[in-house]
C-alpha positions, -999 to 999 in steps of 0.1 A, spaced: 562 -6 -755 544 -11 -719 564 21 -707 553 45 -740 515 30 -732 515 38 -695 536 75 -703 504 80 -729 480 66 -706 495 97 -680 497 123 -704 460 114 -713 451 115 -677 466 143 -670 451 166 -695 415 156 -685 395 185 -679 411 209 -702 385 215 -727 380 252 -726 351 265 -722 345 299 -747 339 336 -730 328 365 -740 362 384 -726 381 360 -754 367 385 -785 395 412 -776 424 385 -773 411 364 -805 426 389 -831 464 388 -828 465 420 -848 484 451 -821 454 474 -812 460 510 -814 449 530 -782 456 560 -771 468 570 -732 473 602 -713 484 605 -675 516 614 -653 539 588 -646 551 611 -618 511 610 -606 508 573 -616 539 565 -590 535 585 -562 499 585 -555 487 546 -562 482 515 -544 464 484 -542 433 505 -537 439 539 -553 437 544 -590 442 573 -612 413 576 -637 416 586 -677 404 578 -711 414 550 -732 407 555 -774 411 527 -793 412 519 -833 389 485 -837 374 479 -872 386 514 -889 370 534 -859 382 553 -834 361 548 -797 367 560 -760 358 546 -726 369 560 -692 393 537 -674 409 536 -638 443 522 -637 469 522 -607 505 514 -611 520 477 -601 552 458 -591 573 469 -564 603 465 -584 593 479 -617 578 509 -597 611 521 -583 628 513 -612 610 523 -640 597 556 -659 568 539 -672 553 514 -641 533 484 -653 498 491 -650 464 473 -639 435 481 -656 399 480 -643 369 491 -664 334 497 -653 309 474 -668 286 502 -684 320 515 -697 335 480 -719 298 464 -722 294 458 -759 325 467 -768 355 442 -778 369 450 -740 334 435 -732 337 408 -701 374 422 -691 362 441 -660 401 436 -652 431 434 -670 472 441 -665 490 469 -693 525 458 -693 549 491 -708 582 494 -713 604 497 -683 631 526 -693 640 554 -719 661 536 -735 663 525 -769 656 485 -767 629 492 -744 601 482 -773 622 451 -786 621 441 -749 584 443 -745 582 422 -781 609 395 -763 583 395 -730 556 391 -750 568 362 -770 577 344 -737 539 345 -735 533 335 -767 553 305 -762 540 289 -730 506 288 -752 520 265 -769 532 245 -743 503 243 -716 465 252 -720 464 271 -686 478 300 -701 471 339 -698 457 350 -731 474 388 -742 469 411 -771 496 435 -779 489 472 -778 508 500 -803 504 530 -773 507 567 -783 512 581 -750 513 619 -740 519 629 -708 514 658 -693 548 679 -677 533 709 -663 528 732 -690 542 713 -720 532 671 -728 556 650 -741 547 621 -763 560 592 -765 555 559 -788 552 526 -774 547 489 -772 528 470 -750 502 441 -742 478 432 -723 470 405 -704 440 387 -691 426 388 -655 433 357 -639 398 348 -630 392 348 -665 420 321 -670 404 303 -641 364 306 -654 376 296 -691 385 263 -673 356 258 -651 379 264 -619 389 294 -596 418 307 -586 439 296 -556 445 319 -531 465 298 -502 502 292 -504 511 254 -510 540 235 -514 550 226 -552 552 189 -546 510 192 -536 507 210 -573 497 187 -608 528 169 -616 530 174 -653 516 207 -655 546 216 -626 576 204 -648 565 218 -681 561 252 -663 597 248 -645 610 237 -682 591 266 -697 614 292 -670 647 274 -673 639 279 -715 635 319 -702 668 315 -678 641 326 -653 647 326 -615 626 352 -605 592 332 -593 581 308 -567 554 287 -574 551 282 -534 545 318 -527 533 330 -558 557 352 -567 553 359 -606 526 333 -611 492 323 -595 482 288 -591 443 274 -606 423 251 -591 404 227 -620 395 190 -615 407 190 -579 441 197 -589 467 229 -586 484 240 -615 509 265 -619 501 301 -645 527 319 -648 538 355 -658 561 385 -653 586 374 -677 610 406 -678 640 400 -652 648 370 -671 675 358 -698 653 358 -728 645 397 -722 683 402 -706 668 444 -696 691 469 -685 682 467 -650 681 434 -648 693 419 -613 705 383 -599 700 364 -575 738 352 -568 730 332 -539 719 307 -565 755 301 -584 752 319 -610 763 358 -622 738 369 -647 701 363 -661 713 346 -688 727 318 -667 701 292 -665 697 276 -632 666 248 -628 641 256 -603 619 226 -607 612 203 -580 623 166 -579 594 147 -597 593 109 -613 615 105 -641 583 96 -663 574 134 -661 606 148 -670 610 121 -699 574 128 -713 581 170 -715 611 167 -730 601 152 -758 571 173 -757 595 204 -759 615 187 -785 587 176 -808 573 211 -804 607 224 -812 605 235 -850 570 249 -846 584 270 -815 615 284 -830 595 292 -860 567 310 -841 600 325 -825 609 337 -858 581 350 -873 585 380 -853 622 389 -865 611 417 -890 595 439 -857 624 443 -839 638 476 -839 672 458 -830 682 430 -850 707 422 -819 681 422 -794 662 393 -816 691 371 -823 708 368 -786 667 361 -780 671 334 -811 706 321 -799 696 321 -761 663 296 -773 692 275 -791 711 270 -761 683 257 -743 675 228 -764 717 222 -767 704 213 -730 670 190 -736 695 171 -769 719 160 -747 714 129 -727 744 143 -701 736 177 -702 698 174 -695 705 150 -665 733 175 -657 716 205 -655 676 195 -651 670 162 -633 704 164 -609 693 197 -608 656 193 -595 650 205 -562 643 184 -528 632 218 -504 
């Protein structure tokens, strides 16, 4: 009985400081309901001539309450990885204030426009798997980028001729907005894991061993920023595509790690007290049936009923992991990193 009190007593704790605090940027991510826009530019253009300062400028029309409405936006693309590998690079968005003031882009001076990577013919069902990953940590951690899917009727432009093509997409939230909504700011300096909010830390490393995600470093903030709310650092992650969950085309390992493909999970969490990693896993398996539900809501949209049931089967696997008293010291806490 002491031990549940005190694990309650730190969860309580822990969570102090999480009321969120409403802004005005929230309106666009509120309805869950894909928004139809419209884009034009060169991919050719969008790849060649961007970078962290140079963007390409075009118009945006978007469908909200039955009617059709355009804004000029400046977008460059983003990712080193996805912008050698890709056709269509994921994007950053910035938009002028007189440009998204009282409309429902108003407060989001800055947001990213993830796309599908190749021409291929998963490359929709993948963005869907991506953006449920997002989806998902919602539910598990209230420092969470908000998104809003996006049905994209793209043309672009090939010299004489424009070719259109038909896509899904998202967007996501800047994250100073993820920082404001909390009343904190955004962490800038490297710092080492074990310095970061214990609970917070674990139910983001569970979150990317769920994904069979090895791609990120919370140290160097690679795939993820870090918040600062309450005097504590807490992990946000994102970039969820090179993982098991999506399983894309061109997805790569990293071998050095033990293991052959994206689809075999590896822990990347550091060593923390055992009360942590008791108190989220039983916060991933109470949450279980409302996850795999909110994973299953979204069967009908996939183009490729294959593509959503090795997503299912691979979210099965995981808490095979988290039911098993051996297997979850096995591969989790023995697992747990030192360095």
């Amino acid at each position: 009985m002491k031990k549940q009190v005190i694990s309650g007593i730190i969860l309580f704790i822990s969570f102090i400081g999480t009321a969120q605090k409403d802004l005005k940027s929230d309106a666009l991510f509120a309805d869950q309901t894909p928004l139809e826009i419209n884009l034009s530019y060169s991919n050719k253009d969008m790849n060649r001539n961007t970078n962290d300062s140079t963007f390409i400028d075009t118009t945006l029309e978007y469908l909200h309450e039955e009617k059709w409405s355009s804004m000029e936006v400046n977008l460059r693309a983003r990712g080193n990885f996805r912008r050698n590998e890709c056709y269509f690079p994921p994007i950053k968005m910035k938009i002028k204030k007189a440009e998204y003031s009282g409309t429902i882009f108003d407060g989001n001076k800055t947001m990213k426009l993830v796309l599908p990577c190749k021409l291929e013919s998963e490359n929709n069902d993948n963005i869907l798997q991506e953006y449920i990953a997002y989806k998902i940590y919602e539910r598990i951690s209230p420092y969470h980028f908000k998104t809003r899917r996006v049905n994209i009727d793209f043309n672009e432009p090939k010299g004489k001729k424009v070719k259109n093509f038909q896509l899904k997409g998202f967007l996501i939230e800047d994250d100073k907005r993820v920082a404001q909504r909390h009343e904190g700011k955004v962490f800038e300096r490297f710092v080492h894991p074990m310095a970061m909010q214990h609970l917070t830390s674990v139910q983001n490393a569970f979150f990317q061993y769920l994904l069979g995600n090895t791609d990120f470093s919370v140290a160097y903030q690679h795939n993820g920023k870090l918040l600062y709310v309450d005097s504590q650092i807490i992990p946000l992650p994102y970039d969820f595509d090179m993982t098991g969950w999506v399983n894309p085309s061109y997805a790569t390992v990293n071998v050095t790690l033990g293991i052959n493909s994206v689809q075999d999970r590896k822990y990347r969490g550091f060593k923390r007290e055992q009360q942590y990693f008791d108190e989220v896993r039983q916060q991933f398996l109470k949450q279980k049936t409302e996850l795999m539900d909110m994973v299953a809501s979204y069967e009908s949209q996939f183009s490729d009923e294959d593509e959503y049931k090795n997503m299912f089967d691979f979210m099965e696997t995981f808490y095979e992991v988290l039911e098993d008293d051996t297997k979850f010291q096995k591969s989790i806490v023995d697992e747990s990193r030192t360095k």
